[in-house]
C-alpha positions as CSV (number, residue, x, y, z in Angstrom):
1,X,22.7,-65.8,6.6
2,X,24.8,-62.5,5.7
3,X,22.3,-61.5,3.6
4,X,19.8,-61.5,6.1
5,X,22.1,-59.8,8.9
6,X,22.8,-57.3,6.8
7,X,19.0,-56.7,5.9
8,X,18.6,-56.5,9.7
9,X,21.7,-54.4,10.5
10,X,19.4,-51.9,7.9
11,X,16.0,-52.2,9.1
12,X,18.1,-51.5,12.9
13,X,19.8,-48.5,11.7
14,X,16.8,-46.8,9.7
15,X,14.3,-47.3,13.3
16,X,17.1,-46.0,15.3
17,X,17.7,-42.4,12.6
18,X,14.0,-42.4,13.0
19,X,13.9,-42.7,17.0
20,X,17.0,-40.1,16.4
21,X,15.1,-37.7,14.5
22,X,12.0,-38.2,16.9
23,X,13.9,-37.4,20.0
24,X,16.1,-34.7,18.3
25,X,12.3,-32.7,17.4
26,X,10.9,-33.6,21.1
27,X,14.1,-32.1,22.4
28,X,14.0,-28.7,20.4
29,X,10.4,-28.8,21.4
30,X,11.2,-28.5,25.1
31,X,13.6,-26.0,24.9
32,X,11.9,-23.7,22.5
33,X,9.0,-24.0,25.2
34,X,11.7,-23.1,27.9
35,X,12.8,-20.1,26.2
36,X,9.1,-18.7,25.3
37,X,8.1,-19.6,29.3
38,X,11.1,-17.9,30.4
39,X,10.4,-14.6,28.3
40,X,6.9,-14.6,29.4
41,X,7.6,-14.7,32.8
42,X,10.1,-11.9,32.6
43,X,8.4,-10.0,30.6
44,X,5.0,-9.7,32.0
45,X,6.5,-9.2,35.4
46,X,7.2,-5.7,34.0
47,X,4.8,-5.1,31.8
48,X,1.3,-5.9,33.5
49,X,-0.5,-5.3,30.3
50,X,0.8,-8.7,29.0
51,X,0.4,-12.2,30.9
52,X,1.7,-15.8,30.2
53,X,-1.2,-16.9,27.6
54,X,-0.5,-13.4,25.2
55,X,2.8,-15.2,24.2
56,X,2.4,-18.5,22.2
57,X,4.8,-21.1,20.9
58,X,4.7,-22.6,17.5
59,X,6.3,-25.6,17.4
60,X,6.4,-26.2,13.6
61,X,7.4,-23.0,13.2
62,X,10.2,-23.6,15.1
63,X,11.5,-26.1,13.4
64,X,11.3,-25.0,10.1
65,X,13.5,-21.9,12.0
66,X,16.1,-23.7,13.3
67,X,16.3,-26.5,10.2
68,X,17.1,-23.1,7.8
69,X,19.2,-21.2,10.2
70,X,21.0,-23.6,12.3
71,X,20.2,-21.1,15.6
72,X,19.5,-21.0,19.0
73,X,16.5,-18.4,18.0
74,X,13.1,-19.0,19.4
75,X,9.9,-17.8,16.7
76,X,7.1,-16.5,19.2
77,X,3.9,-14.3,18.9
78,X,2.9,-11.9,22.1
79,X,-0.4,-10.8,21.3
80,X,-0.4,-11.7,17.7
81,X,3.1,-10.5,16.4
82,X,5.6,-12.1,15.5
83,X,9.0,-11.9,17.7
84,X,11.9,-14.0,18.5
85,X,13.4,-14.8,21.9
86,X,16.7,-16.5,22.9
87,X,17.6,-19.8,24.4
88,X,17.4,-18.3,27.7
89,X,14.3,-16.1,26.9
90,X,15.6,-13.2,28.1
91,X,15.6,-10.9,24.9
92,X,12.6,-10.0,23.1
93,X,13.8,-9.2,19.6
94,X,11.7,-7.8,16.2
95,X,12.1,-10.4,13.0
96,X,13.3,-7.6,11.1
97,X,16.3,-6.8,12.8
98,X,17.5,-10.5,13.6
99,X,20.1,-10.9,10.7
100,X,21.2,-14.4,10.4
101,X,22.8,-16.6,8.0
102,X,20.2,-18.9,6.0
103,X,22.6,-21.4,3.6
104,X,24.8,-19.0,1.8
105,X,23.0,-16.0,2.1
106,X,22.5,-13.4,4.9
107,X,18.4,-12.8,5.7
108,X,16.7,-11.2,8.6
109,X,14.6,-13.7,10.4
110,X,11.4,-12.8,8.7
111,X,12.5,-13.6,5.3
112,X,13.5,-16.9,6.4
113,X,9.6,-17.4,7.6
114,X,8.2,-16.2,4.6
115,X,7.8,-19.5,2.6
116,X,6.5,-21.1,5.4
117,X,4.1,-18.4,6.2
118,X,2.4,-18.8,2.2
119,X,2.6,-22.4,2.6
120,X,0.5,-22.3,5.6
121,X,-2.1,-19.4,4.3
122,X,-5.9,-19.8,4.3
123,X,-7.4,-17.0,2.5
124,X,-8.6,-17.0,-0.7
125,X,-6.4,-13.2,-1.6
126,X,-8.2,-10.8,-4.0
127,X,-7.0,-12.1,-7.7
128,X,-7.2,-10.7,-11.1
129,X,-7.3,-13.7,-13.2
130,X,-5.3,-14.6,-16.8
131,X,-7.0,-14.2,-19.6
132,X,-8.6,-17.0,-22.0
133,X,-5.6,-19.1,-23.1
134,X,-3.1,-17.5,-21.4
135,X,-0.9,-20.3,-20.4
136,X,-0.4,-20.3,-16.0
137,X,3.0,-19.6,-15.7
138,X,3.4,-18.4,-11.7
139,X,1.5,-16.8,-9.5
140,X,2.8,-13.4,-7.7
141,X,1.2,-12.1,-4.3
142,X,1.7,-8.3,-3.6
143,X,1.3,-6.8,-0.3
144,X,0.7,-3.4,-0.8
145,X,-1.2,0.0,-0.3
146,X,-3.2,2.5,-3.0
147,X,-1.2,5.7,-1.7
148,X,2.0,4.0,-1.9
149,X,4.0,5.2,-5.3
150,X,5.9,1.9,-6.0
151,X,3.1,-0.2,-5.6
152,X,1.4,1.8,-8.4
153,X,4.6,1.0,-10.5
154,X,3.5,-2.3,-9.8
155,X,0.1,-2.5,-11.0
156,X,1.3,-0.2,-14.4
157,X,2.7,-3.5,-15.3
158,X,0.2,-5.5,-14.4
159,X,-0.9,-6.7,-18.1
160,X,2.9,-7.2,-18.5
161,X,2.5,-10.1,-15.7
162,X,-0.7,-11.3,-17.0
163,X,0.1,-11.4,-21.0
164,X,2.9,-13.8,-19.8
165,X,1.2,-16.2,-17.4
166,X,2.2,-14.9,-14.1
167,X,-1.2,-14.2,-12.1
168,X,-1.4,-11.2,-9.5
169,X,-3.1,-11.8,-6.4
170,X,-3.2,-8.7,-4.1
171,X,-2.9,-8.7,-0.3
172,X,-4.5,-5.5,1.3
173,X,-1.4,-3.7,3.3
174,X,-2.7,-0.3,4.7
175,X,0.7,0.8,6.3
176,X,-1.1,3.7,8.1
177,X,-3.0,0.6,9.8
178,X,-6.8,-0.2,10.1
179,X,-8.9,2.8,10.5
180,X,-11.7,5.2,8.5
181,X,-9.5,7.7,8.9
182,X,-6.5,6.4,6.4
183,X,-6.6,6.6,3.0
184,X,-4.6,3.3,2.5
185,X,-7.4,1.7,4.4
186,X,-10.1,3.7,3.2
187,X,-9.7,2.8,-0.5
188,X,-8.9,-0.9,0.1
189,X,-12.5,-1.2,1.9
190,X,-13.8,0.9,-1.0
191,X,-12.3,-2.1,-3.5
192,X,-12.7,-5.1,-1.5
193,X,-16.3,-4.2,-1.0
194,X,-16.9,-3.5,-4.8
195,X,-18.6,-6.6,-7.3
196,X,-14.8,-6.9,-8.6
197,X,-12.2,-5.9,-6.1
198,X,-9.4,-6.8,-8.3
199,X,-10.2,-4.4,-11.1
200,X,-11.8,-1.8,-8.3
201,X,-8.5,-1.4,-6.7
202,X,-6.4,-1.6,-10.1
203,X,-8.8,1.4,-10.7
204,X,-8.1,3.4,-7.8
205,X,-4.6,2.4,-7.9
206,X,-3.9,3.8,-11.4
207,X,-6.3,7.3,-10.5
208,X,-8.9,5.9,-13.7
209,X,-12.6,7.4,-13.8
210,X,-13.8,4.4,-12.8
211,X,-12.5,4.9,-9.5
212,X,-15.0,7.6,-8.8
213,X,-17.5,4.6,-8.7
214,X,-16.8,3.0,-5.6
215,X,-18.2,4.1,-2.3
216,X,-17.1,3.7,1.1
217,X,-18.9,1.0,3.1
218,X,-22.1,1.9,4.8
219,X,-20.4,-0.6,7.8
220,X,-16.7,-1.3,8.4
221,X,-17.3,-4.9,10.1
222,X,-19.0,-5.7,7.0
223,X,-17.7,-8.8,5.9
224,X,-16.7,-7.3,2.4
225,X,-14.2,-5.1,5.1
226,X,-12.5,-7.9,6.8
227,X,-10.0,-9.1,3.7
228,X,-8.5,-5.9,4.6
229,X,-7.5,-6.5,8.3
230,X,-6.5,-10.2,7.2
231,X,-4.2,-8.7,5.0
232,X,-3.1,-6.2,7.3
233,X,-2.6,-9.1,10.0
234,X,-1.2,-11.2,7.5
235,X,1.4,-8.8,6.6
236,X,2.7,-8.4,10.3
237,X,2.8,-12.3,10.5
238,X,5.1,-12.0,7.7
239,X,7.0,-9.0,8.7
240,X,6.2,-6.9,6.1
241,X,8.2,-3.2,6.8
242,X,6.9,-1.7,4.0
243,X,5.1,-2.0,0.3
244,X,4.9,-3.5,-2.0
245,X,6.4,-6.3,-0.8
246,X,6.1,-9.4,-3.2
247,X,6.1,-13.3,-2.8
248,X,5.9,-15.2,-6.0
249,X,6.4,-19.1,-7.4
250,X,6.1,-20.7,-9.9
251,X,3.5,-23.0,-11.6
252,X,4.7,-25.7,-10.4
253,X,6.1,-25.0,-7.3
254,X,9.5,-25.2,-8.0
255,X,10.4,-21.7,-8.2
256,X,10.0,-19.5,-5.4
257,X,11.3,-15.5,-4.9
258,X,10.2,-12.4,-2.6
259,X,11.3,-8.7,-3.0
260,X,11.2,-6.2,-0.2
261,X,10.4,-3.0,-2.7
262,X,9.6,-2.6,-6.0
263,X,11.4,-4.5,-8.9
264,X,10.8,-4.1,-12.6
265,X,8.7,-7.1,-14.5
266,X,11.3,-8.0,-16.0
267,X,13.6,-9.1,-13.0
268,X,10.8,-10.0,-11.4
269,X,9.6,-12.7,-14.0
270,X,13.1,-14.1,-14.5
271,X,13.3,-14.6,-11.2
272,X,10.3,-17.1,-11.6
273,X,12.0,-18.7,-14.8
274,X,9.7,-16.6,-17.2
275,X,11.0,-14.8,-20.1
276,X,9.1,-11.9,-20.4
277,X,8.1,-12.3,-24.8
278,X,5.0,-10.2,-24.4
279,X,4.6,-7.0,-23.7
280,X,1.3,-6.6,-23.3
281,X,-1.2,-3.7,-22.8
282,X,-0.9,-0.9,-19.8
């Protein structure tokens, strides 16, 4: 009979963490719908370009937020970017300049998003794949831009990453923005709309001949085009300042590290648990 009041006293005390845990999520739902309903009607009030439905709430999001953080701090997107708002909604405030404390470090808000930003991602990014029994070590996504300096110091190593399994996908990061008439964005449709976009930008990037070769698309909606703005939109979802900025794990998941800048290969790779042993070919 003990035995089997104890089994129950259990089974009682596992439904009721759950109901806990249930009520505890459905709870932070409704105030982090509060706070984005509160902003919105405050801020559209003075600004008549915006109106309830160009600020959304993302629940998940949310949660992930306050799980890391332990704040009060409300993810929302007005328009499409990314912002935070109060309990109270009455400050709209950029992810970059919320500092807060994650676990025993100090991050701005959009670093504490980035994980579950790449966890969530859709597209297929432009990749330049290992070679023939090369061993898949990590993979490492670069947000970055063909006229900015350290992302070129980037792709000079690029055969350093790839001789030691770590695979480089690139994410197109114009930071002049999405126009003809910059060069960032220029020369990323020019790659993205070659036969390999990987190798096209590494040519372009590194100033080879080869770069000569690609052309400018005859359309800018071509579908070739659009990686570009994905990246670009991407990249403001994450709350990318600035390139190169780089996101990488490794192969099995267990290892995961971003950099707001450039970092050399080696730091970089130890950071993923891989010893840099070859040095492969610039």
């Amino acid at each position: 009979m003990k035995k089997l009041v104890s089994i129950g006293l259990i089974a009682a005390s596992v439904t009721f963490a759950m109901s806990a845990s249930a009520q505890d999520d459905g709870a932070l739902v409704a105030k982090g719908q509060a706070a984005v309903k509160l902003a919105a009607e405050r801020i559209s009030k003075i600004s008549p370009n915006l109106d309830a439905e160009s600020f959304e709430y993302d629940a998940e999001k949310h949660k992930v937020f306050s799980d890391k953080t332990g704040t009060n701090y409300v993810p929302l997107t007005i328009t499409g970017r990314q912002y935070f708002t109060d309990a109270e909604g009455s400050a709209i405030i950029e992810p970059a300049a919320l500092i807060v404390a994650e676990g025993d470090r100090i991050a701005r808000a959009n670093e504490v998003l980035v994980e579950y930003h790449f966890d969530n991602m859709t597209t297929n990014w432009i990749t330049k794949p290992l070679d023939e029994g090369v061993e898949k070590k990590g993979d490492l996504y670069v947000f970055t831009d063909p006229t900015c300096g350290y992302c070129k110091k980037v792709d000079q190593e690029l055969e350093v990453y790839r001789a030691n399994g770590i695979q480089m996908h690139y994410i197109p990061f114009p930071r002049g923005g999405i126009s003809p008439s910059n060069p960032g964005f220029l020369n990323w449709a020019k790659a993205a709309c070659a036969e390999n976009p990987a190798d096209a930008y590494h040519h372009i990037m590194m100033g080879k001949p080869e770069a000569t070769n690609y052309a400018a698309p005859a359309d800018y909606n071509a579908e070739c085009v659009k990686i570009v703005s994905e990246g670009y939109s991407f990249g403001v979802d994450v709350g990318v300042s600035g390139t190169p900025f780089i996101y990488g794990k490794s192969a099995d998941g267990s290892i995961k590290m971003q950099r707001s800048g450039y970092d050399p290969v080696q730091n970089v790779a130890a950071s993923l648990g891989v010893v840099i042993r070859n040095t492969g070919a610039f």
